[in-house]
N, C-alpha and C positions, 0 to 999 in steps of 0.2 A: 369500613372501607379499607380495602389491602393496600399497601402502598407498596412501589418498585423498592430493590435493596439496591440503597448505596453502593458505589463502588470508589476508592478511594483513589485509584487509577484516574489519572485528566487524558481522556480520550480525546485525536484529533477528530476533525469533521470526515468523512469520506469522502472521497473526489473533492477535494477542497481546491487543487491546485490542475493545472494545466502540465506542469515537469515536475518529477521530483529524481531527487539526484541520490543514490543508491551506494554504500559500498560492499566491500569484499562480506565483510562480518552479516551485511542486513539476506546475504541467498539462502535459500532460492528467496527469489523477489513473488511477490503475489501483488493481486492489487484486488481488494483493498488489501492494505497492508496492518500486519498486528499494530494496536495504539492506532487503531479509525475504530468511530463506531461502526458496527456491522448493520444494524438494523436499520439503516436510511441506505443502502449499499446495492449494489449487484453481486451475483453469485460471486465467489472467490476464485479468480484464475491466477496458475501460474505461469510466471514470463519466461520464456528462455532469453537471457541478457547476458551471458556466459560469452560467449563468441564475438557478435559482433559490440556489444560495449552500453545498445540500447533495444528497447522494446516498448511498443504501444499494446493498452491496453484493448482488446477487442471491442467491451463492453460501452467504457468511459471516453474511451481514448489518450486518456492521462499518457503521459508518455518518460518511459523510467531510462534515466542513463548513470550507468556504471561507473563511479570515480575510482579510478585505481591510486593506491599510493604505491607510487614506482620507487 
């Protein structure tokens, strides 16, 4: 019997949360976001969060805001 390979990476859940809070270093923002499993997931969208500060997910509706360090 085959088994899956390891991955020594600790991946979060996908759409685990209702907000998550984003900064400058994590754009473009996608959701799901790199470090989620993909395989329990919806396609991959990217957010425009650039301008106004936040953006929902279309899919999940997870909803992503922008923390600046001023």
């Amino acid at each position: 019997m085959a088994t899956a390979p390891t991955d020594s990476r600790k991946l979060e859940r996908a759409n685990a949360q209702d907000v998550y809070e984003v900064t400058e270093k994590d754009l473009p923002v996608c959701c799901p976001m790199p470090g989620m499993t993909p395989w329990n997931s919806h396609p991959r969208v990217y957010l425009a969060i650039e301008v106004s500060g936040e953006a929902q997910c279309p899919y999940c509706g997870a909803l992503y805001r922008l923390r600046r360090d001023d």
